[in-house]
PDB file as gemmi writes it, atoms N, CA and C in Angstrom:
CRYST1    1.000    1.000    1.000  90.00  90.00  90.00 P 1                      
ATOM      1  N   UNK A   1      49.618  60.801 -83.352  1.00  0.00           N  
ATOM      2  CA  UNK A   1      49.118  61.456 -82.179  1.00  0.00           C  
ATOM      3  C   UNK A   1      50.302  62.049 -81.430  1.00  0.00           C  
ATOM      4  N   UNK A   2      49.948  63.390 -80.950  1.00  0.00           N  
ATOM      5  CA  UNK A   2      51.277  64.070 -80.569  1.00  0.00           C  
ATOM      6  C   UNK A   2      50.762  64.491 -79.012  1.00  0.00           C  
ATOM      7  N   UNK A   3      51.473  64.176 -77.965  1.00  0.00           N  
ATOM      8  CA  UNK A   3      50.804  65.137 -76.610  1.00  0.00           C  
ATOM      9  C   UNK A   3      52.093  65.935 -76.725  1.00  0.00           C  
ATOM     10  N   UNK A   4      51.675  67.247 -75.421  1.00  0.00           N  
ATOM     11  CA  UNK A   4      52.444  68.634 -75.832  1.00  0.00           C  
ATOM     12  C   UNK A   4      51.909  69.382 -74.519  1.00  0.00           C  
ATOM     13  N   UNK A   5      52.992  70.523 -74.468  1.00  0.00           N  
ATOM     14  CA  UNK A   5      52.846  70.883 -73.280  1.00  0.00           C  
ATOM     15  C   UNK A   5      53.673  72.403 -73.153  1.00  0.00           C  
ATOM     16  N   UNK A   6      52.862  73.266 -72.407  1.00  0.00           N  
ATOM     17  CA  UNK A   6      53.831  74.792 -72.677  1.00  0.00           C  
ATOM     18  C   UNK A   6      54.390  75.188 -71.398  1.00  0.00           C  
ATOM     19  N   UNK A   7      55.703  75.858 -71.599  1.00  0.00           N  
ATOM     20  CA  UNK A   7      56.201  75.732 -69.881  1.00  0.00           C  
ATOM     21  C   UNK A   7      56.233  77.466 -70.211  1.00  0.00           C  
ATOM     22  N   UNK A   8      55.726  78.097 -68.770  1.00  0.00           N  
ATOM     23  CA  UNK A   8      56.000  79.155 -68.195  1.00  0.00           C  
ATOM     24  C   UNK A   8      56.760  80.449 -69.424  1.00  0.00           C  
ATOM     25  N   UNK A   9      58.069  79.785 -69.413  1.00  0.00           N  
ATOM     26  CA  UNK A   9      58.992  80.951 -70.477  1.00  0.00           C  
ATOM     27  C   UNK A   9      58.346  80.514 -71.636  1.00  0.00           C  
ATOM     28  N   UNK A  10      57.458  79.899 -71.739  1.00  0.00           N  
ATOM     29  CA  UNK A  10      56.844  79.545 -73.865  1.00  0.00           C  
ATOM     30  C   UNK A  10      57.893  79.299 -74.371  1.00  0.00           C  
ATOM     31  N   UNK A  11      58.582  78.040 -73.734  1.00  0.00           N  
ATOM     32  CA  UNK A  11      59.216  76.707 -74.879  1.00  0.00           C  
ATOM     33  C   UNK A  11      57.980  75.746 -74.761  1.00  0.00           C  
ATOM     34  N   UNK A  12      57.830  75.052 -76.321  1.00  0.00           N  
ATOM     35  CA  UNK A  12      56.863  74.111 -76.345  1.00  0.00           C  
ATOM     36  C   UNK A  12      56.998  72.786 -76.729  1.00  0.00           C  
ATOM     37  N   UNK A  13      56.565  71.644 -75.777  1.00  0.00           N  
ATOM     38  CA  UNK A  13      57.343  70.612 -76.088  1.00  0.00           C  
ATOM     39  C   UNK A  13      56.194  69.787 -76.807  1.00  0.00           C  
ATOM     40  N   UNK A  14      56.563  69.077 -77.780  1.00  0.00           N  
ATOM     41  CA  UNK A  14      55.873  67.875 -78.777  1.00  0.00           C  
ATOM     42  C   UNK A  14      56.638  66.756 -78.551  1.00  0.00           C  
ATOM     43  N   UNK A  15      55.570  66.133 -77.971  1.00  0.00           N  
ATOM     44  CA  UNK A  15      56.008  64.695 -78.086  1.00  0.00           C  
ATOM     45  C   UNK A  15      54.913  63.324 -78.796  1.00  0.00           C  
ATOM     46  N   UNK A  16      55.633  62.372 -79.616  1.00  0.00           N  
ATOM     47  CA  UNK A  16      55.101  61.296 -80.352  1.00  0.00           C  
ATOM     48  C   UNK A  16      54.466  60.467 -78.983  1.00  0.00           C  
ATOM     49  N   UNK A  17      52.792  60.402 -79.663  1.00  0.00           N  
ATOM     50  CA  UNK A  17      52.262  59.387 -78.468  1.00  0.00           C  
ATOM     51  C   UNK A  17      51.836  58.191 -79.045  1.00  0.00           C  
ATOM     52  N   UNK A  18      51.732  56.993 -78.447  1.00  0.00           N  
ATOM     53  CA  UNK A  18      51.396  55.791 -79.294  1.00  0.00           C  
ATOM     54  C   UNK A  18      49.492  56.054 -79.413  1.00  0.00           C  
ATOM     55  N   UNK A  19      49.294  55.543 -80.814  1.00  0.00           N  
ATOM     56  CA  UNK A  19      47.847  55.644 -80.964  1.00  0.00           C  
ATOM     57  C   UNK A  19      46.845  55.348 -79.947  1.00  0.00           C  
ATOM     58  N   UNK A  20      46.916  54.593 -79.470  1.00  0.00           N  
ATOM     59  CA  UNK A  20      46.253  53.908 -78.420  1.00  0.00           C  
ATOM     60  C   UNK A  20      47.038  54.319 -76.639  1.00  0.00           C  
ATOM     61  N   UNK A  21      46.441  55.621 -76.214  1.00  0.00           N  
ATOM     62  CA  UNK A  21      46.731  56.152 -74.834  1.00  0.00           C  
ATOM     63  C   UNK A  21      45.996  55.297 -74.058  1.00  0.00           C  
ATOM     64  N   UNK A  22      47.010  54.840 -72.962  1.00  0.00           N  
ATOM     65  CA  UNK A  22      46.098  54.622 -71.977  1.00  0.00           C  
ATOM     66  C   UNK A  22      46.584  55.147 -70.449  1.00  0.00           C  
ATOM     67  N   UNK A  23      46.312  54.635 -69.235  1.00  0.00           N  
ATOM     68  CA  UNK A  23      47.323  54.868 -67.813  1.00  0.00           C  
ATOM     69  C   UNK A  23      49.170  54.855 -68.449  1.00  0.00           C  
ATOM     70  N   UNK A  24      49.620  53.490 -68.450  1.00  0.00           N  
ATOM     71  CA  UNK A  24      50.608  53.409 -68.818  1.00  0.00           C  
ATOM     72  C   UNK A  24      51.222  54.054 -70.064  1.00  0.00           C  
ATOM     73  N   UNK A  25      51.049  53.757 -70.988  1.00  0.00           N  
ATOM     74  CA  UNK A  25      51.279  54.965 -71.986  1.00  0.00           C  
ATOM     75  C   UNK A  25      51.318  56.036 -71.669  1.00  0.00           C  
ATOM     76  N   UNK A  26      50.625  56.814 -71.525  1.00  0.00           N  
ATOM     77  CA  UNK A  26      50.520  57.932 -71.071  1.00  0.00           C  
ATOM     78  C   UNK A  26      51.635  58.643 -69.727  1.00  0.00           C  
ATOM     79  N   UNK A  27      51.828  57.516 -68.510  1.00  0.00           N  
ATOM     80  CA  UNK A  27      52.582  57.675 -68.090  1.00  0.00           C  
ATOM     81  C   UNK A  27      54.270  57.668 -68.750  1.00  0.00           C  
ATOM     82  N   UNK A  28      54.208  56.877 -69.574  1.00  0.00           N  
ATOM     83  CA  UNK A  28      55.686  56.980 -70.215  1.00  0.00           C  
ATOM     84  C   UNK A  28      55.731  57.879 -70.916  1.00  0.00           C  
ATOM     85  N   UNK A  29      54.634  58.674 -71.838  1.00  0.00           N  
ATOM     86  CA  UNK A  29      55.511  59.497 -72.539  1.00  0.00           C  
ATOM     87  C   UNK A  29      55.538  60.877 -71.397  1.00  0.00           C  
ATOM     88  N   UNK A  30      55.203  61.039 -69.820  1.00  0.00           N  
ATOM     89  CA  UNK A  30      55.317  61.777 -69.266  1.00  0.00           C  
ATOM     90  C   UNK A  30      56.794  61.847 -68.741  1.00  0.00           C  
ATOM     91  N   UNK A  31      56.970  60.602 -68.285  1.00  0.00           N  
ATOM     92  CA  UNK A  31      58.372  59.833 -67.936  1.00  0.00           C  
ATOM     93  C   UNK A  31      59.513  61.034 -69.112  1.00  0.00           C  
ATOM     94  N   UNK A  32      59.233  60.550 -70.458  1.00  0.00           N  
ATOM     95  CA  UNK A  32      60.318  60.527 -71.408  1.00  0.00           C  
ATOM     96  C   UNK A  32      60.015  62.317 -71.915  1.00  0.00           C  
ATOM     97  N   UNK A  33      58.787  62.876 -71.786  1.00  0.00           N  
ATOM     98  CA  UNK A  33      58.359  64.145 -72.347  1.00  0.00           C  
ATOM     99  C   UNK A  33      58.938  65.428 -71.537  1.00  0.00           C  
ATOM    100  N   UNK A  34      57.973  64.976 -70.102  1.00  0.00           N  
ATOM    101  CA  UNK A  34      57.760  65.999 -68.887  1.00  0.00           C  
ATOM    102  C   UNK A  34      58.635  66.303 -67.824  1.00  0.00           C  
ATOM    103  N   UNK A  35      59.100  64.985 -67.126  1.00  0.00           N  
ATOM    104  CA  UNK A  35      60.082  64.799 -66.308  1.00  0.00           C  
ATOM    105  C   UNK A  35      60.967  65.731 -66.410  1.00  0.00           C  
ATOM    106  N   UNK A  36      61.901  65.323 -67.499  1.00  0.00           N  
ATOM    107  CA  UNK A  36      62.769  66.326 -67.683  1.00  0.00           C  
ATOM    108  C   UNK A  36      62.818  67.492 -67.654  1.00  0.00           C  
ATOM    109  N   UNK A  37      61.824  68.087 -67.918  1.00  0.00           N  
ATOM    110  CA  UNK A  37      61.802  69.636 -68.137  1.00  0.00           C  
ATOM    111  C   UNK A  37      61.108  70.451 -67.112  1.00  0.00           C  
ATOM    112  N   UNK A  38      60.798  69.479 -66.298  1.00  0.00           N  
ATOM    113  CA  UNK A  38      60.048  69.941 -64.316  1.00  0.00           C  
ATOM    114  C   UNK A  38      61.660  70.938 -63.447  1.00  0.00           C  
ATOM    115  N   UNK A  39      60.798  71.944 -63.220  1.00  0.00           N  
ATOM    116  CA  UNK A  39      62.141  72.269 -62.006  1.00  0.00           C  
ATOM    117  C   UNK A  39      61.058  72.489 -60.525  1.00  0.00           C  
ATOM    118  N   UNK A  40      61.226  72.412 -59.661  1.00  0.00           N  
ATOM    119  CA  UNK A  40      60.363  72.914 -58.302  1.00  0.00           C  
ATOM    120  C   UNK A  40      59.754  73.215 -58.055  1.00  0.00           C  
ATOM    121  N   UNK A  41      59.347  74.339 -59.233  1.00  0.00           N  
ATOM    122  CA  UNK A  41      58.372  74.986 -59.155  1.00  0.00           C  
ATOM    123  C   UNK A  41      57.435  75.093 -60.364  1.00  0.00           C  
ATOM    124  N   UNK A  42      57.710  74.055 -60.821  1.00  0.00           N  
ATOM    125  CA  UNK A  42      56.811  73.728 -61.991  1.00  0.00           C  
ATOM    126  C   UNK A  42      55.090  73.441 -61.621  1.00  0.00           C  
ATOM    127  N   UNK A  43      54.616  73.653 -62.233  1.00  0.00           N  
ATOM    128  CA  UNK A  43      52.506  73.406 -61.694  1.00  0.00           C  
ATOM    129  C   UNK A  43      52.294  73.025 -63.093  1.00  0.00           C  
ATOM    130  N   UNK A  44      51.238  71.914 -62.954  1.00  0.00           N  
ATOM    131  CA  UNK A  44      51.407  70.791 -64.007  1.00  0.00           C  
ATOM    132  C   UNK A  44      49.740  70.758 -64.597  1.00  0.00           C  
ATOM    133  N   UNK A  45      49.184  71.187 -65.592  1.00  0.00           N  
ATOM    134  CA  UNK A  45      48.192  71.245 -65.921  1.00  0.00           C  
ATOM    135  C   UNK A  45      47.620  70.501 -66.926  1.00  0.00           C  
ATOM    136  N   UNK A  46      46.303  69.375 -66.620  1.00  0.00           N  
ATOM    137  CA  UNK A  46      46.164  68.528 -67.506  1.00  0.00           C  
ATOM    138  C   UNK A  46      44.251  68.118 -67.626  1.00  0.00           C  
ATOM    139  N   UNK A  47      43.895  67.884 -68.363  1.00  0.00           N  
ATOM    140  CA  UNK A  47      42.534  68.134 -68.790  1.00  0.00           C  
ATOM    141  C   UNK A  47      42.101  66.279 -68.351  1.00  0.00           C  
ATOM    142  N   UNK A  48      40.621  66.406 -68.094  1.00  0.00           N  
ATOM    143  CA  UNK A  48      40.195  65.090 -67.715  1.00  0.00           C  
ATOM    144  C   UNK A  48      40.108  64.101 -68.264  1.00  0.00           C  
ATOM    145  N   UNK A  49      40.762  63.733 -69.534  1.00  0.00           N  
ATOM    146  CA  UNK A  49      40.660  62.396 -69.929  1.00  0.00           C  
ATOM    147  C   UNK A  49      40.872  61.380 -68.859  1.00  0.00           C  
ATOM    148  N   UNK A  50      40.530  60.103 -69.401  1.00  0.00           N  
ATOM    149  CA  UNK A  50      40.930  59.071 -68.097  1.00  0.00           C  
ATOM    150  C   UNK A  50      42.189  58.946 -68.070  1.00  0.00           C  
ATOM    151  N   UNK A  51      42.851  58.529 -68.918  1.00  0.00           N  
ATOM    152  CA  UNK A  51      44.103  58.233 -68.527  1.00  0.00           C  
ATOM    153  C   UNK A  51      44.551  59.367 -67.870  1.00  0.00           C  
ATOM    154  N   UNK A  52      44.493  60.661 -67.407  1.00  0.00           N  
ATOM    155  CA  UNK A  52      45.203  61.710 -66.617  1.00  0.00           C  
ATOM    156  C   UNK A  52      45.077  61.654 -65.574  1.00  0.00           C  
ATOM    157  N   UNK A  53      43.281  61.176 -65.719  1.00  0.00           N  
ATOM    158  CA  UNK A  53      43.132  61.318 -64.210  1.00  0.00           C  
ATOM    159  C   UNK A  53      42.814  59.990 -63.308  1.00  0.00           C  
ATOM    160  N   UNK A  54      43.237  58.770 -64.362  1.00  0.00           N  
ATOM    161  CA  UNK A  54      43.475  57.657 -63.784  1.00  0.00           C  
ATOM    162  C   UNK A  54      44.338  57.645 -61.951  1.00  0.00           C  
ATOM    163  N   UNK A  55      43.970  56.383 -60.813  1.00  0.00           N  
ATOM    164  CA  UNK A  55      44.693  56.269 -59.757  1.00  0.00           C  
ATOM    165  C   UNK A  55      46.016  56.337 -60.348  1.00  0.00           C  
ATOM    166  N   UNK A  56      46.287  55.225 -61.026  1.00  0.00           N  
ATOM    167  CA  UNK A  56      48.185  54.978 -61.225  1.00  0.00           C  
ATOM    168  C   UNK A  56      49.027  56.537 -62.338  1.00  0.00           C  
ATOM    169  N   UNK A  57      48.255  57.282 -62.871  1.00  0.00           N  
ATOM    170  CA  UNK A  57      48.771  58.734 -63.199  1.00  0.00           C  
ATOM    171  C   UNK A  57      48.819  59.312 -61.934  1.00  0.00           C  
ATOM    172  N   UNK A  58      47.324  59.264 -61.742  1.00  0.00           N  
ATOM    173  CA  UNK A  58      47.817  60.400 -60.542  1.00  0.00           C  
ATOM    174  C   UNK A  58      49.079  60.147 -59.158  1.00  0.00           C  
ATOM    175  N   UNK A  59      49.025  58.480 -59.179  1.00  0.00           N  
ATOM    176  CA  UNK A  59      50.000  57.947 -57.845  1.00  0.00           C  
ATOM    177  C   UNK A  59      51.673  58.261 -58.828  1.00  0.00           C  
ATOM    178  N   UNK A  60      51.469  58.196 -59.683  1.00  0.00           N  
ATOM    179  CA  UNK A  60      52.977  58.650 -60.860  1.00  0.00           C  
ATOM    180  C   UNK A  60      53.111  60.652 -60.787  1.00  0.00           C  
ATOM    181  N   UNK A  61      52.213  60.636 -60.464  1.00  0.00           N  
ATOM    182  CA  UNK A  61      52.968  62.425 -60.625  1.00  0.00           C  
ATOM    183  C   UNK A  61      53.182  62.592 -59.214  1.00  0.00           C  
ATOM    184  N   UNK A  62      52.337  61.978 -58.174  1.00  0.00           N  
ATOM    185  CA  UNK A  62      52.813  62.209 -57.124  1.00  0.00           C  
ATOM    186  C   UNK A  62      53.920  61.624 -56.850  1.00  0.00           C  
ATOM    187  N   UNK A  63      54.497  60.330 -56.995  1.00  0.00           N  
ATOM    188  CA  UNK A  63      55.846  60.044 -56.646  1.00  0.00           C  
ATOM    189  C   UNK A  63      56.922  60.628 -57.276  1.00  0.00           C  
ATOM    190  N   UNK A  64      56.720  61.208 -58.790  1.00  0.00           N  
ATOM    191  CA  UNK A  64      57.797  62.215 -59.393  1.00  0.00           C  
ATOM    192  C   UNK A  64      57.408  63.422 -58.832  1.00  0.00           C  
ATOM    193  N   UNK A  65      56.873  63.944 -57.848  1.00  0.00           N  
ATOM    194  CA  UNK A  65      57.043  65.392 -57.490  1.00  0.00           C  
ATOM    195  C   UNK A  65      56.321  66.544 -57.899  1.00  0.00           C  
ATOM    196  N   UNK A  66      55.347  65.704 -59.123  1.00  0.00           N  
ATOM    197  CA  UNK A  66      54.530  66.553 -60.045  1.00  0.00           C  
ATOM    198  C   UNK A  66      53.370  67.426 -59.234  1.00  0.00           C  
ATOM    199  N   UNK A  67      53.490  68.965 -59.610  1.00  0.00           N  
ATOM    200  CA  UNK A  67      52.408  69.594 -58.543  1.00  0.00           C  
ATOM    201  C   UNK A  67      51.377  69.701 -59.437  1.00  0.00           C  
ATOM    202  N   UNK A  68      50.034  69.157 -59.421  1.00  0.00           N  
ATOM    203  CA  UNK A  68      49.162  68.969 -60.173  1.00  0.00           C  
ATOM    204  C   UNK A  68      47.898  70.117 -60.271  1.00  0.00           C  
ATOM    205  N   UNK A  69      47.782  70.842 -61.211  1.00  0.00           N  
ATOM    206  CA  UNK A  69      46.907  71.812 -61.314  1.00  0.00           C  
ATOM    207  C   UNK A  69      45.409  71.082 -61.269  1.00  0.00           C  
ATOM    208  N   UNK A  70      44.793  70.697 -60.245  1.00  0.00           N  
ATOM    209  CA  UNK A  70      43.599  69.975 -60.299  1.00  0.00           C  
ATOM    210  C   UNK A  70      42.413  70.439 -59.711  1.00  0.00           C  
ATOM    211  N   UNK A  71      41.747  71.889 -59.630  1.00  0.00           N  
ATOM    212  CA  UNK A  71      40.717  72.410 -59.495  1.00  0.00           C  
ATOM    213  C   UNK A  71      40.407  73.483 -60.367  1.00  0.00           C  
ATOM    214  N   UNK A  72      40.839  73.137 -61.402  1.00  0.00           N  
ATOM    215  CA  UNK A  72      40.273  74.128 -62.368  1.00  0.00           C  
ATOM    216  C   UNK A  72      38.999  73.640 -63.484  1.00  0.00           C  
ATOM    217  N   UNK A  73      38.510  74.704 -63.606  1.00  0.00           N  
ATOM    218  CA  UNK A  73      36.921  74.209 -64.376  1.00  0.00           C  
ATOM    219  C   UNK A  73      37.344  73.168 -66.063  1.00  0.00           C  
ATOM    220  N   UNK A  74      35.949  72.373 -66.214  1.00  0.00           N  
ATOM    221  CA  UNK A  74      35.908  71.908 -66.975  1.00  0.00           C  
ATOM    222  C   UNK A  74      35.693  72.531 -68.210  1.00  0.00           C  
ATOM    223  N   UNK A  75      35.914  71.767 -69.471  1.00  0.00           N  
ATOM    224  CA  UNK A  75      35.508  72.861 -70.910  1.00  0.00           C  
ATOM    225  C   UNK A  75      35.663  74.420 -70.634  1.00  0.00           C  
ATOM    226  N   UNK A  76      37.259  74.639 -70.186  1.00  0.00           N  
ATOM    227  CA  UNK A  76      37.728  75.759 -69.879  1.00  0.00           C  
ATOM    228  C   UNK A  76      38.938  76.137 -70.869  1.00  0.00           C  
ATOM    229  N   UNK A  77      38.406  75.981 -72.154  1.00  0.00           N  
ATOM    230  CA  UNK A  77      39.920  76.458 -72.920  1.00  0.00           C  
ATOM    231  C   UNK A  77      40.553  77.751 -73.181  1.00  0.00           C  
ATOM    232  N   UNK A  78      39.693  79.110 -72.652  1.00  0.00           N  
ATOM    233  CA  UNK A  78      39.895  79.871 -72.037  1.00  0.00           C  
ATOM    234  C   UNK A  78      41.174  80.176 -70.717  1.00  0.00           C  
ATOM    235  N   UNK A  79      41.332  79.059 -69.856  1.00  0.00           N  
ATOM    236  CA  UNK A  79      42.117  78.927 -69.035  1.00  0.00           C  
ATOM    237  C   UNK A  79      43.269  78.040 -69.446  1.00  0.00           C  
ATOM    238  N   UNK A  80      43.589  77.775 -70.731  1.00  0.00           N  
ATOM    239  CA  UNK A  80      44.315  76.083 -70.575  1.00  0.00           C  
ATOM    240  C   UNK A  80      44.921  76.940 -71.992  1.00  0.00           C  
ATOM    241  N   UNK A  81      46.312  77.442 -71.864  1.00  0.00           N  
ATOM    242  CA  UNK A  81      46.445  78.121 -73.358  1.00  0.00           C  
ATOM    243  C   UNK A  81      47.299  76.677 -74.449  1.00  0.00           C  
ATOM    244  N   UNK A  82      47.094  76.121 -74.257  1.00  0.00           N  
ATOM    245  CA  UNK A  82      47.971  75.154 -74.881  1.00  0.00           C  
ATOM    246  C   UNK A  82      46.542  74.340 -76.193  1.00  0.00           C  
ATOM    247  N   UNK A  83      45.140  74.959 -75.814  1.00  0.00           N  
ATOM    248  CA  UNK A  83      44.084  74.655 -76.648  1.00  0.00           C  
ATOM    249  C   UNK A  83      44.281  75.655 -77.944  1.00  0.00           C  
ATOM    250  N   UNK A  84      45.105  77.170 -77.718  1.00  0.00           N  
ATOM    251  CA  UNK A  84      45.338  77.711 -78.998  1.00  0.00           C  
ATOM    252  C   UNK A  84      46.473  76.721 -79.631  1.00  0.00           C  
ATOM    253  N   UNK A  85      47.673  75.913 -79.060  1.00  0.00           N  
ATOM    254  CA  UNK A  85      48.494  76.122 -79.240  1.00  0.00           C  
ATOM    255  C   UNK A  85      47.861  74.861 -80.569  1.00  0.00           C  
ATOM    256  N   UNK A  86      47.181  73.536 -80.003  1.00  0.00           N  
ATOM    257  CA  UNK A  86      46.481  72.745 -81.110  1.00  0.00           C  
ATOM    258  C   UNK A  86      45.927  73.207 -82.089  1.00  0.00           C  
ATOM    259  N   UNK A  87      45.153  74.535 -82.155  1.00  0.00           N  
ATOM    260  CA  UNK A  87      44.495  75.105 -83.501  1.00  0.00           C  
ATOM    261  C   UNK A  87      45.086  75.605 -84.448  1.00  0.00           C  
ATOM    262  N   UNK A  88      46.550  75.947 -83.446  1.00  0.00           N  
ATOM    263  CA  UNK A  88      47.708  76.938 -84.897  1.00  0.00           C  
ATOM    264  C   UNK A  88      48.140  75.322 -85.531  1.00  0.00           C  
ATOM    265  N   UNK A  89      48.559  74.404 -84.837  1.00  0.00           N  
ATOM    266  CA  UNK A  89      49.460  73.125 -85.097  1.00  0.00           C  
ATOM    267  C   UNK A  89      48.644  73.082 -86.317  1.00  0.00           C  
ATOM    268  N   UNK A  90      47.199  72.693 -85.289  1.00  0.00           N  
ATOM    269  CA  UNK A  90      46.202  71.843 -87.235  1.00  0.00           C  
ATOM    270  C   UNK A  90      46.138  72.634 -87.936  1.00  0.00           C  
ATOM    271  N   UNK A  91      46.118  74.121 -87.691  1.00  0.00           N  
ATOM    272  CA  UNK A  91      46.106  74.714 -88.994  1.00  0.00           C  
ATOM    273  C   UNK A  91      46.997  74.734 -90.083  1.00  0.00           C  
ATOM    274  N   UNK A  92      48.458  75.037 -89.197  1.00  0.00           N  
ATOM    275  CA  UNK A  92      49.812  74.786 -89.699  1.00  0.00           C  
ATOM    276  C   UNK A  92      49.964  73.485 -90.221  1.00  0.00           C  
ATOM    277  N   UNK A  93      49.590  72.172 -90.058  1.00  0.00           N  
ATOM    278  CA  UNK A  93      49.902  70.546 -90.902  1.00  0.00           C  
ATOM    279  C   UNK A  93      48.942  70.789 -91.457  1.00  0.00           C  
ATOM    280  N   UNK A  94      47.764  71.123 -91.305  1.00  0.00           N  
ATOM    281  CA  UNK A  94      46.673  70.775 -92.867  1.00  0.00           C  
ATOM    282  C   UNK A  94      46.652  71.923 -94.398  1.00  0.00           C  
ATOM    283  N   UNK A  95      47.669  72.765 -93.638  1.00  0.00           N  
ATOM    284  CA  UNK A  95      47.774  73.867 -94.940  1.00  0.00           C  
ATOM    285  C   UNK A  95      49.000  73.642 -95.985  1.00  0.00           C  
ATOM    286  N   UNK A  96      49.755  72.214 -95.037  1.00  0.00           N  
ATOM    287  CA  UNK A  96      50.437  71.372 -95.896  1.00  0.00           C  
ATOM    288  C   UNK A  96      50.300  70.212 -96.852  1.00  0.00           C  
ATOM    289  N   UNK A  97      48.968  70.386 -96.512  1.00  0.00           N  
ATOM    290  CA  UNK A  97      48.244  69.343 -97.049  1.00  0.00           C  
ATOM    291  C   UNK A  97      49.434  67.150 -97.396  1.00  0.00           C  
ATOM    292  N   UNK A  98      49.641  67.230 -95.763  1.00  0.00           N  
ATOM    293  CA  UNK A  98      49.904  65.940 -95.881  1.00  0.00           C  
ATOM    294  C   UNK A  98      49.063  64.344 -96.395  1.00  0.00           C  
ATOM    295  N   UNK A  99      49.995  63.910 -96.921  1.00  0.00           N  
ATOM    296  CA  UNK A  99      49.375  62.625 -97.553  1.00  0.00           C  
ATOM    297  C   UNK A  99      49.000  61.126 -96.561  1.00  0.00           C  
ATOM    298  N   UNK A 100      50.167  61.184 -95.608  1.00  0.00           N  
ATOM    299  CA  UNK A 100      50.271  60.194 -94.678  1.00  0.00           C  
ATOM    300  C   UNK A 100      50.795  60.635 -93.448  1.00  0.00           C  
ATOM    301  N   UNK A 101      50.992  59.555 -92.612  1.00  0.00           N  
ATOM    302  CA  UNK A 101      51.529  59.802 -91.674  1.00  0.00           C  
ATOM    303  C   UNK A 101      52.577  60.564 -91.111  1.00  0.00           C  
ATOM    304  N   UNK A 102      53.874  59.883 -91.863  1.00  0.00           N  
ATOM    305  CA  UNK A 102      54.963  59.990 -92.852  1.00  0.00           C  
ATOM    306  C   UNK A 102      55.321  61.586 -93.019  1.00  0.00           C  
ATOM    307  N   UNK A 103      54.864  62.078 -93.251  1.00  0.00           N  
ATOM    308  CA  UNK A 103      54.217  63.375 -94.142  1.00  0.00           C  
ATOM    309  C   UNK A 103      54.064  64.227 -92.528  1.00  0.00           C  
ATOM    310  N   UNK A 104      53.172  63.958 -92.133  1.00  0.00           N  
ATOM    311  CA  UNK A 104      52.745  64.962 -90.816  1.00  0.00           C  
ATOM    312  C   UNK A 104      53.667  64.753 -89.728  1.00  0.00           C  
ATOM    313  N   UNK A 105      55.016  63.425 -89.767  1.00  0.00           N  
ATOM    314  CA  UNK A 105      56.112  63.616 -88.965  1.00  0.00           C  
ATOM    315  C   UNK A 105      57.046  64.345 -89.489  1.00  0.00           C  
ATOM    316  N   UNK A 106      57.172  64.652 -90.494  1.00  0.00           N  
ATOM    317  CA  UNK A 106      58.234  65.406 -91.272  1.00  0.00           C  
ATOM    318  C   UNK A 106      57.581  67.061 -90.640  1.00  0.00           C  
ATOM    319  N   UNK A 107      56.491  66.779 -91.582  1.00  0.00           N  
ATOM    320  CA  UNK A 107      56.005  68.764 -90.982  1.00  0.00           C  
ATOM    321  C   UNK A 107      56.231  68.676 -89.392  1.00  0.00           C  
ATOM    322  N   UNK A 108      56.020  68.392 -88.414  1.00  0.00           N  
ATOM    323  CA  UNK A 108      56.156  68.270 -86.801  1.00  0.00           C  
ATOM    324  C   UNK A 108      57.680  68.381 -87.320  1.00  0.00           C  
ATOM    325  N   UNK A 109      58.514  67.993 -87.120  1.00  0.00           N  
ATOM    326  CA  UNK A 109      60.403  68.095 -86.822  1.00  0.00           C  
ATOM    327  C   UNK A 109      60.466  69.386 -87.656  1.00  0.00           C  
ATOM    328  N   UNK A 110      59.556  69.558 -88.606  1.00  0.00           N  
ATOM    329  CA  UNK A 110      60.197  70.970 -89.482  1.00  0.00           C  
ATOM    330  C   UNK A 110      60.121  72.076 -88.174  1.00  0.00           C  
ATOM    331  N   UNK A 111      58.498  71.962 -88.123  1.00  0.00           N  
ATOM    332  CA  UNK A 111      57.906  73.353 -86.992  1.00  0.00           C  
ATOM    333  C   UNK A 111      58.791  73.325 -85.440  1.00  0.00           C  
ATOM    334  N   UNK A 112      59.611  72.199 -85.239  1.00  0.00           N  
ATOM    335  CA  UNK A 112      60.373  72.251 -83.708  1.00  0.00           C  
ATOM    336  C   UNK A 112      61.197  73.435 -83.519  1.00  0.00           C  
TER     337      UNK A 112                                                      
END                                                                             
């Protein structure tokens, strides 16, 4: 499981998520993913799963500074371009036809 994220100039970041997301999880790989790559004026856009829109996410982006894109419509992938960016990915690992896991971390570090 990979979360991912497109900034403004279209650099795109992939990051390894543990199988099992939850609040915390989720907050760390924001910690280790996102953080870093925030400047001031960054606007932070994220779709309703729970863990996003969990209290302790949302009390975590607010204490890192995170400006949260949070009135935009639901089942809007139209608005959210990072939904093409998943269809090229799967298209791109399954036309590699990986065997394992193993396999689909290798193709991910190739495509970086």
């Amino acid at each position: 499981m990979v979360w991912g994220t497109i900034k403004g100039n279209g650099t795109q970041i992939l990051c390894r998520c543990p199988i099992i997301l939850n609040s915390d999880t989720y907050q760390n790989v924001l910690h280790t993913a996102l953080l870093p790559e925030l400047n001031s004026n960054s606007i932070f856009m994220q779709d309703g799963t729970s863990c996003h829109r969990s209290r302790s996410t949302l009390r975590f982006l607010e204490n890192h500074g995170v400006y949260l894109l949070s009135d935009w419509p639901a089942q809007s992938p139209d608005l959210n371009i990072i939904e093409s960016l998943w269809a090229t990915l799967k298209k791109n690992v399954t036309r590699r036809h990986p065997k394992n896991q193993e396999d689909i971390r290798v193709i991910l570090r190739k495509m970086e």
